[in-house]
MOPAC internal coordinates of N, CA, C and O (Angstrom, degrees):
PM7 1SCF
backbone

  N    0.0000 0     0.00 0     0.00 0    0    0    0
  C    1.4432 1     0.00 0     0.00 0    1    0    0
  C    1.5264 1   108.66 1     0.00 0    2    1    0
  O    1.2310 1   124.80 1   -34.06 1    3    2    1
  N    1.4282 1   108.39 1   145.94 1    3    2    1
  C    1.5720 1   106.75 1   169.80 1    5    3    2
  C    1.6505 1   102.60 1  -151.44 1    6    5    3
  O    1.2310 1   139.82 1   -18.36 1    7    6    5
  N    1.5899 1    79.16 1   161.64 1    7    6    5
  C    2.1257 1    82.61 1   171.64 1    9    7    6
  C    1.7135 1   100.97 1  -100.83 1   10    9    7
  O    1.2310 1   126.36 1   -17.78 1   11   10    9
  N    1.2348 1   105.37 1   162.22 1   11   10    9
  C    1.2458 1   135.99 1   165.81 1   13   11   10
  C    1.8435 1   125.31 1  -107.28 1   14   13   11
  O    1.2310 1   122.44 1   -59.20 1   15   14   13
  N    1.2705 1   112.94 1   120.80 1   15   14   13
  C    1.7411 1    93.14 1  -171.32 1   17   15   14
  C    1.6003 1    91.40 1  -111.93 1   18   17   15
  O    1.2310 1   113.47 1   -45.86 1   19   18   17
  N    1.1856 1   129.94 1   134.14 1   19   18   17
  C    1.4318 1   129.51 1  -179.53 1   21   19   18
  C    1.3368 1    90.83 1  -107.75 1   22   21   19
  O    1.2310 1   125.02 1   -42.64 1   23   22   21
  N    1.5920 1   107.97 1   137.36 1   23   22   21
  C    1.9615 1   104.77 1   148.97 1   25   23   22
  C    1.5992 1   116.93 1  -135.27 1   26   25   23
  O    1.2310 1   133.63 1   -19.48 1   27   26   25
  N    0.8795 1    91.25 1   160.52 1   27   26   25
  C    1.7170 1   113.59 1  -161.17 1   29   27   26
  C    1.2735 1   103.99 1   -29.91 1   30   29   27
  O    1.2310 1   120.52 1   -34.17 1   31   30   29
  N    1.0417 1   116.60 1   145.83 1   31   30   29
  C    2.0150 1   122.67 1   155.28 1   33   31   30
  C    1.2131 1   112.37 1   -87.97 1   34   33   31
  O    1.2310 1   115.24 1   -73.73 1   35   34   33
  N    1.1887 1   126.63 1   106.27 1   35   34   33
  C    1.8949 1   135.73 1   154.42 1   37   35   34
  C    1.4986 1   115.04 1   -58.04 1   38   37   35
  O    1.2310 1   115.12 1   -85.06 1   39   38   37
  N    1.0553 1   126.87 1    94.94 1   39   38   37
  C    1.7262 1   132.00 1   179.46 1   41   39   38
  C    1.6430 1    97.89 1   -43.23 1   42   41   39
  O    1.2310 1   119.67 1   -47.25 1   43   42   41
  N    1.6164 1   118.23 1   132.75 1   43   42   41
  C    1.1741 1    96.15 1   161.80 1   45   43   42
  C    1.6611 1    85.50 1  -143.95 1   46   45   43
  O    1.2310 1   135.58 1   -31.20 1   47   46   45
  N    2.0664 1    87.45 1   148.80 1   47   46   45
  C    1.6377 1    83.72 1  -173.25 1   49   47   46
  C    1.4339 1   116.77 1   -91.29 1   50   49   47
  O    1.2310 1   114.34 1  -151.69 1   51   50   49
  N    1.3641 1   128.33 1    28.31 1   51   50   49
  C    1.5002 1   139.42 1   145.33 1   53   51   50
  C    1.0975 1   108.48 1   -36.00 1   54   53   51
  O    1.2310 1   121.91 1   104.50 1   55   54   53
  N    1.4165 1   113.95 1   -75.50 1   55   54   53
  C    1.0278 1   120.31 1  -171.50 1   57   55   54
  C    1.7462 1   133.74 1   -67.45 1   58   57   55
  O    1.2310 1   119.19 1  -141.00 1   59   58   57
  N    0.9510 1   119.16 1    39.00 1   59   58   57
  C    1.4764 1   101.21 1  -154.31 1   61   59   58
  C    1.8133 1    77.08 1  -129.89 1   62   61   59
  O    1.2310 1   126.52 1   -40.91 1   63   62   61
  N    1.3485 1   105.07 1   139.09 1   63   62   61
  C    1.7504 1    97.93 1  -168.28 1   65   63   62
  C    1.6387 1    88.65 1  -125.42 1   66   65   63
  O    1.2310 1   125.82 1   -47.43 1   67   66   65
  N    1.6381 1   106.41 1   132.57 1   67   66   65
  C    1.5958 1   120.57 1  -167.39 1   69   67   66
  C    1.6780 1    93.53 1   -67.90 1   70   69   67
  O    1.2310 1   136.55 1   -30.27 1   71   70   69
  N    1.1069 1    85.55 1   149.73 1   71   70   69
  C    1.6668 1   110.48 1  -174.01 1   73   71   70
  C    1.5133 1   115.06 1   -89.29 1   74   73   71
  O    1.2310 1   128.29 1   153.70 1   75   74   73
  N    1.9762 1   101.63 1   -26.30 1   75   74   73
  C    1.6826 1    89.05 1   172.34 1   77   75   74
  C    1.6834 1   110.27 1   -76.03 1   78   77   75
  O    1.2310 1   111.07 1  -157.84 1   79   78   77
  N    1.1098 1   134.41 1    22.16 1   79   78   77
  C    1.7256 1   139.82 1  -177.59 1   81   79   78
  C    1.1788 1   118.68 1   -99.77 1   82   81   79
  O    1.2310 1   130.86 1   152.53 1   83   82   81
  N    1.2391 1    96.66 1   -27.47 1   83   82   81
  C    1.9743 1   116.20 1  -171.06 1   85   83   82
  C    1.7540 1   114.54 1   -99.53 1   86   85   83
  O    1.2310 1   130.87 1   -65.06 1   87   86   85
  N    0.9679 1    96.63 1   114.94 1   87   86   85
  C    1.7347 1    97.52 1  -169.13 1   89   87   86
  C    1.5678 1    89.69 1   -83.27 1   90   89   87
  O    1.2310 1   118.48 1   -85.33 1   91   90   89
  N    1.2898 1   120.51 1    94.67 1   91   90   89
  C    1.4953 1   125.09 1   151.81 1   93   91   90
  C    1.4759 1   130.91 1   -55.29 1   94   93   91
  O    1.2310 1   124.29 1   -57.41 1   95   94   93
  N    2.0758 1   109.38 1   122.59 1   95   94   93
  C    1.6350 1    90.97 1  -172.38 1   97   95   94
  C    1.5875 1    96.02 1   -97.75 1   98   97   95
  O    1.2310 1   125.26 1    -5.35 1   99   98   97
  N    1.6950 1   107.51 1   174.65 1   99   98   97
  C    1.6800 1   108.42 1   160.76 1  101   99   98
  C    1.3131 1   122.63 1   -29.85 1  102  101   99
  O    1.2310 1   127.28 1   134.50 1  103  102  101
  N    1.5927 1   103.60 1   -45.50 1  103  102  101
  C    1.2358 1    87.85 1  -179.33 1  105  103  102
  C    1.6447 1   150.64 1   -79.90 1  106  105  103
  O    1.2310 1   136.87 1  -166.89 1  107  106  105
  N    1.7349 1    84.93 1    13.11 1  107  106  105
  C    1.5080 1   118.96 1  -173.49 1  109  107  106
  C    1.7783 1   111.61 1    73.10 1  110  109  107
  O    1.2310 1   122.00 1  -154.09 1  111  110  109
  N    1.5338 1   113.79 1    25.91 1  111  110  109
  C    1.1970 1   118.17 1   171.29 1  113  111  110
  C    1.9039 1   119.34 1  -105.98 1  114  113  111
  O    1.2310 1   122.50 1   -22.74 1  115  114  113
  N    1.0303 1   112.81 1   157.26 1  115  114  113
  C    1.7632 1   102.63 1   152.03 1  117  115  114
  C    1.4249 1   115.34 1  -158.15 1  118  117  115
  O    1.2310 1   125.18 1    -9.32 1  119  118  117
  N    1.3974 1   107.66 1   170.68 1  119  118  117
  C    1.4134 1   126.29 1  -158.21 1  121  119  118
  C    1.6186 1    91.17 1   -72.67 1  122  121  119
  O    1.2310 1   126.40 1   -32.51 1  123  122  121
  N    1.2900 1   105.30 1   147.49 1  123  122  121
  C    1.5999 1   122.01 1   159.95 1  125  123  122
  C    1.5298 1   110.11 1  -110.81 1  126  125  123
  O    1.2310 1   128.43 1   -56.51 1  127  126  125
  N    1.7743 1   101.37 1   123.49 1  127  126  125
  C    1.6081 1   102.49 1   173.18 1  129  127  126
  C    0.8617 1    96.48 1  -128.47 1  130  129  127
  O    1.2310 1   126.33 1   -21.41 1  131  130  129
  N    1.6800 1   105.44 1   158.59 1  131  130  129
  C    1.4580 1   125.79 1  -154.43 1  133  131  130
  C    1.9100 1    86.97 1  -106.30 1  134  133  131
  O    1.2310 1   124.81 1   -37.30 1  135  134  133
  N    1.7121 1   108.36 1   142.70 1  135  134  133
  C    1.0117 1   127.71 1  -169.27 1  137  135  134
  C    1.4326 1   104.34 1   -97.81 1  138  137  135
  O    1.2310 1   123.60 1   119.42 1  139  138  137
  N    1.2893 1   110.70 1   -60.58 1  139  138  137
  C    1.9582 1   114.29 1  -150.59 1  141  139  138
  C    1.5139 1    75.74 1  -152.92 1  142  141  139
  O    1.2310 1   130.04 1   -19.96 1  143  142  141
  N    1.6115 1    98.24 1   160.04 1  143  142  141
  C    1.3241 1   121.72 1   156.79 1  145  143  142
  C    1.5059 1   106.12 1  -107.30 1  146  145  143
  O    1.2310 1   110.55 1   -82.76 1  147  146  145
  N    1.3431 1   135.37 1    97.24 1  147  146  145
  C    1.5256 1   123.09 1   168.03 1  149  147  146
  C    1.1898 1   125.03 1   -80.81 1  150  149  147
  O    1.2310 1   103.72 1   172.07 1  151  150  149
  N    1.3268 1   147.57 1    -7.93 1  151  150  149
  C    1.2178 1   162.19 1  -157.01 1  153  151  150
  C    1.7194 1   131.69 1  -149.49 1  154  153  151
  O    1.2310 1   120.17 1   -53.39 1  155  154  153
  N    1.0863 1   117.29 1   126.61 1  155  154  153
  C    1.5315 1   104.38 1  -160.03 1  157  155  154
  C    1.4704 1   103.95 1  -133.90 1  158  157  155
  O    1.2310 1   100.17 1   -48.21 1  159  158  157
  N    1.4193 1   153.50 1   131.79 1  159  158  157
  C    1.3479 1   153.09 1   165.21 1  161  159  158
  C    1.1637 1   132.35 1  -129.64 1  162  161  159
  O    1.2310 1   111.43 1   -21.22 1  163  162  161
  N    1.1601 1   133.74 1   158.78 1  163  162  161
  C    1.4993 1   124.93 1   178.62 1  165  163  162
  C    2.0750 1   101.09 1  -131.96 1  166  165  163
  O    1.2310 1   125.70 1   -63.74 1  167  166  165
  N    1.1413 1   106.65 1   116.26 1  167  166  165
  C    1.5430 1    95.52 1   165.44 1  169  167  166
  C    1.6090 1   114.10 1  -113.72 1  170  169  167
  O    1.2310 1   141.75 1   -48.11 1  171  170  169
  N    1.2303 1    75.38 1   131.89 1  171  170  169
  C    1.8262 1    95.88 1   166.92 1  173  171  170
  C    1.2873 1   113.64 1   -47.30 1  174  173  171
  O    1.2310 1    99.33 1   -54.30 1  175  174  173
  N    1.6791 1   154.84 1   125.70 1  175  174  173
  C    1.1591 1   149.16 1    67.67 1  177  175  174
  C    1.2912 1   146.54 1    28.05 1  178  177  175
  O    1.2310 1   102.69 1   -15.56 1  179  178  177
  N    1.3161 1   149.33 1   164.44 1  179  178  177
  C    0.9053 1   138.31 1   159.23 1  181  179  178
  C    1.8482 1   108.83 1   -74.96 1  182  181  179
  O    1.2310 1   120.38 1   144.70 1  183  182  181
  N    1.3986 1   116.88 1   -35.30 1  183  182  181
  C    0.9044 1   113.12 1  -160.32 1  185  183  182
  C    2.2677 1   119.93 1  -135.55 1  186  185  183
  O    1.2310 1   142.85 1   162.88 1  187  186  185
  N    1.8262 1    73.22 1   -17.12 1  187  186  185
  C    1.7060 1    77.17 1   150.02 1  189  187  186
  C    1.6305 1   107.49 1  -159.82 1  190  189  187
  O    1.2310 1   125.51 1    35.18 1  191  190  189
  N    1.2732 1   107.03 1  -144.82 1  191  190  189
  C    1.5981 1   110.63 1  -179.50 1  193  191  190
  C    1.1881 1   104.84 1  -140.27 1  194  193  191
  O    1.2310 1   120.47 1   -42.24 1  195  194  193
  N    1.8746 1   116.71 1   137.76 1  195  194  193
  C    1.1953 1   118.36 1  -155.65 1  197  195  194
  C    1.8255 1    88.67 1  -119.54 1  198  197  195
  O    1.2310 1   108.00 1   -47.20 1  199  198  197
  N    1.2651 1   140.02 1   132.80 1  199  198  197
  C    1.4074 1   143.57 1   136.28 1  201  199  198
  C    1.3491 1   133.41 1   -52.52 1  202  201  199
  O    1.2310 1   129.83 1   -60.18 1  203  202  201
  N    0.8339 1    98.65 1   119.82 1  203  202  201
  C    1.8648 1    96.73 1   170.40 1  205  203  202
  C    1.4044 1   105.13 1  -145.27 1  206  205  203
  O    1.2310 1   123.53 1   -29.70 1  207  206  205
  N    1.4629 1   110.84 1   150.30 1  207  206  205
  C    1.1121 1   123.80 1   149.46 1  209  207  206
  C    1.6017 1   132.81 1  -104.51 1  210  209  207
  O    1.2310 1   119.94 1     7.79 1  211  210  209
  N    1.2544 1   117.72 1  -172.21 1  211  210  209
  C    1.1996 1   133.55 1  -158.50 1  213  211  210
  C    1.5976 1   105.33 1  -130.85 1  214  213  211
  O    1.2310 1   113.88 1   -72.29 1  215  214  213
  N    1.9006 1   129.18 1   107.71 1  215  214  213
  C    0.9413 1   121.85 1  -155.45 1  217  215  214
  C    1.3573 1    93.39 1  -120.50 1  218  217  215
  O    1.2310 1   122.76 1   -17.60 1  219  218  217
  N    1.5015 1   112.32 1   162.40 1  219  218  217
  C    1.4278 1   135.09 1  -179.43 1  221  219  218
  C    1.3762 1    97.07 1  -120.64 1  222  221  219
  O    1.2310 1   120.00 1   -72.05 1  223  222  221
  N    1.9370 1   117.60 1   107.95 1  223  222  221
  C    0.8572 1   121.06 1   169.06 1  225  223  222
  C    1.8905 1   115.77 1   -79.53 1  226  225  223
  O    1.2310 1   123.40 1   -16.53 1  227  226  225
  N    1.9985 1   111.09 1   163.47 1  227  226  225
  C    1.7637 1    97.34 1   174.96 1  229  227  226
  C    1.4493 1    98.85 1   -50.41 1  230  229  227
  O    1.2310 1   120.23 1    92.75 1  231  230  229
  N    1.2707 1   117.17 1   -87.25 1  231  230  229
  C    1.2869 1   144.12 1  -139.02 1  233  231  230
  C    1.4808 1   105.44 1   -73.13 1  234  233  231
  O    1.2310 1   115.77 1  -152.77 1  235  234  233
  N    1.7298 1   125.64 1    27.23 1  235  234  233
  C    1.1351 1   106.00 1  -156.42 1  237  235  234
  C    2.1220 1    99.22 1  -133.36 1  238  237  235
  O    1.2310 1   102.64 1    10.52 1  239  238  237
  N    0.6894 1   149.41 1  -169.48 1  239  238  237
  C    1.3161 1   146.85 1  -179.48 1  241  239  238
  C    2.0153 1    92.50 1  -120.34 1  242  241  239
  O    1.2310 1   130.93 1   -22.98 1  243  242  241
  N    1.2922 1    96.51 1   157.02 1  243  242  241
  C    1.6021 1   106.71 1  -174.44 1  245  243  242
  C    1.5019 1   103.23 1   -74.99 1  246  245  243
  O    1.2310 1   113.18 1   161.35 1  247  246  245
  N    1.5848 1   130.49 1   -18.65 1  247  246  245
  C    1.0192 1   118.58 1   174.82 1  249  247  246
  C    2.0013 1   104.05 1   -64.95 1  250  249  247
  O    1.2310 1   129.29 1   145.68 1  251  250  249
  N    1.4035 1    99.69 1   -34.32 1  251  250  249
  C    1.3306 1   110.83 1  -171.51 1  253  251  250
  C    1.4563 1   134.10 1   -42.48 1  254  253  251
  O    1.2310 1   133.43 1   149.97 1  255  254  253
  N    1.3778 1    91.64 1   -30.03 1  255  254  253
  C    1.7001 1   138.96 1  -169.34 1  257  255  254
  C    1.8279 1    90.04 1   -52.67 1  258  257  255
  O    1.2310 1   116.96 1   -39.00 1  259  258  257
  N    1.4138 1   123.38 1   141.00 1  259  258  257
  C    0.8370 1   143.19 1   169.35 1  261  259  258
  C    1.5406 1   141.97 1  -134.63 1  262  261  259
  O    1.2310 1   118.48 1   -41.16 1  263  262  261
  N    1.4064 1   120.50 1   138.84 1  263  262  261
  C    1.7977 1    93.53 1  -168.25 1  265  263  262
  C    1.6798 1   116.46 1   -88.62 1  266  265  263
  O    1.2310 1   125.88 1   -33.68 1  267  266  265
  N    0.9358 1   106.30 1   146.32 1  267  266  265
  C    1.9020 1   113.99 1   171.61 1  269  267  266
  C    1.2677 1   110.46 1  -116.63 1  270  269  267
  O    1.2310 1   117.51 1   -39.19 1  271  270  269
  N    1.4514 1   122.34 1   140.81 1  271  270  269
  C    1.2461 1   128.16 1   154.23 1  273  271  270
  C    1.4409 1   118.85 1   -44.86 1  274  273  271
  O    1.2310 1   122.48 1   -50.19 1  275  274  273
  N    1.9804 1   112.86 1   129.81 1  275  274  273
  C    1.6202 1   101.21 1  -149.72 1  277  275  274
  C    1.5142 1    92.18 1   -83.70 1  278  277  275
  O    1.2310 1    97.46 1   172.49 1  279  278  277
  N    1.5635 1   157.73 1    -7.51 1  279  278  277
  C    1.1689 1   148.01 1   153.52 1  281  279  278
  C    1.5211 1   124.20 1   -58.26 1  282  281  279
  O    1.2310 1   117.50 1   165.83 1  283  282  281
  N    1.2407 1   122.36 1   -14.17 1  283  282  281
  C    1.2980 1   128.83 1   177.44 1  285  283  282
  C    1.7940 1   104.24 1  -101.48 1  286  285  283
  O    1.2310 1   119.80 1   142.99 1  287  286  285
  N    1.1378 1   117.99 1   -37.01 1  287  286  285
  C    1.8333 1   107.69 1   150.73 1  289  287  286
  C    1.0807 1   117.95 1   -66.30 1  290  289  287
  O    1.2310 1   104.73 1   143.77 1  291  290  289
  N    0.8462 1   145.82 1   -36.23 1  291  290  289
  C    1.7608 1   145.03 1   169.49 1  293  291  290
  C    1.7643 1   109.48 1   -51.82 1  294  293  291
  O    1.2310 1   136.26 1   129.15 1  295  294  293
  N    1.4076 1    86.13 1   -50.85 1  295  294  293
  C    1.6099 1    86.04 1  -179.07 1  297  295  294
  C    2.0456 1   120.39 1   -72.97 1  298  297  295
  O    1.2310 1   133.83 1   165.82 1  299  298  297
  N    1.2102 1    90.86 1   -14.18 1  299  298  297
  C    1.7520 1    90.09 1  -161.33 1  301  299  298
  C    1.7678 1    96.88 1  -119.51 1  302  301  299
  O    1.2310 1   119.52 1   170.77 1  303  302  301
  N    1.5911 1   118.52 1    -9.23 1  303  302  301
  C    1.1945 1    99.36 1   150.57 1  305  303  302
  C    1.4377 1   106.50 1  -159.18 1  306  305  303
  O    1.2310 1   122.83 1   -89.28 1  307  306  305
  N    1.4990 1   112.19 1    90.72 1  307  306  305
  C    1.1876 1   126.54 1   173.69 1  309  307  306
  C    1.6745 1   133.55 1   -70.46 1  310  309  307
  O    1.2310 1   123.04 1  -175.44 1  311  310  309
  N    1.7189 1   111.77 1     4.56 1  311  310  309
  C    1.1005 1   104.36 1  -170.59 1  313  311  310
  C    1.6174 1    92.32 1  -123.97 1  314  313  311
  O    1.2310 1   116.54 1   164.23 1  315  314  313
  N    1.6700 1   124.18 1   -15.77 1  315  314  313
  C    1.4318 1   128.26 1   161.68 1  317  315  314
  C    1.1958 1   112.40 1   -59.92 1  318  317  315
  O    1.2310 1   105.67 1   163.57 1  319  318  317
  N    1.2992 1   144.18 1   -16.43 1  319  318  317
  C    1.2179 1   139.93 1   178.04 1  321  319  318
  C    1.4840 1   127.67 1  -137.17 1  322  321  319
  O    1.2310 1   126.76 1   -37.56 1  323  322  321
  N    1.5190 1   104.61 1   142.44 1  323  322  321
  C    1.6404 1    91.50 1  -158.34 1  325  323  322
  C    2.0497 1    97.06 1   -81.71 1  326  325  323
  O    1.2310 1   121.88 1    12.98 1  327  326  325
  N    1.2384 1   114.01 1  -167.02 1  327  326  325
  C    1.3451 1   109.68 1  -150.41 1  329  327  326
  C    1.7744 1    97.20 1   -75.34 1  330  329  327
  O    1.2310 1   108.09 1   -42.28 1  331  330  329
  N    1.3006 1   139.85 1   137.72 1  331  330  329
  C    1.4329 1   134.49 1  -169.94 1  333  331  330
  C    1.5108 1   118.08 1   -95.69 1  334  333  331
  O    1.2310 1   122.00 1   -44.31 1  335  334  333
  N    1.1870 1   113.79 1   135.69 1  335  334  333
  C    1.3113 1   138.12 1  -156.92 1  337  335  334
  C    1.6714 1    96.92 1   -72.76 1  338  337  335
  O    1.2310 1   119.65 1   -26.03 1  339  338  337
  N    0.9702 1   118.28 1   153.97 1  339  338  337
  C    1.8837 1   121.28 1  -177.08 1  341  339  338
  C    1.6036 1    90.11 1   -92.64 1  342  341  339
  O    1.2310 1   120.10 1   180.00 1  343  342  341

């Protein structure tokens, strides 16, 4: 058994992303493309060092922005980004 504590949602109109931008499919889904890379890091390991960056999605607000490991963007969209700096 466990509890759950819910708290309120505050509407904020930041967030609310215009709908004529978003190419909506039938299936009420859409593609996310990656805009810019603004942010770049490397963390130390115990035993190696992992890269990631920090992506600027279209449809997404900069808070939205999230980091990826920078070999797994390279691999899944290699023609959105020009070749990445170490």
């Amino acid at each position: 058994m466990f509890n759950v504590l819910l708290k309120t949602y505050i509407c904020d109109p930041n967030f609310v992303v215009p709908l004529e931008s978003v190419f909506v499919k039938e299936s009420l889904s859409y593609k996310e493309v990656p805009v810019e890379i603004f942010n770049r890091q490397v963390q130390n390991l115990r035993n190696k060092e992992v890269s990631s960056v920090k992506v600027f999605w279209k449809n997404q607000l900069v808070k939205g922005s999230t980091w990826y490991a920078k070999d797994d963007m390279m691999s899944k969209y290699p023609i959105s980004f020009p070749p990445f700096q170490s």
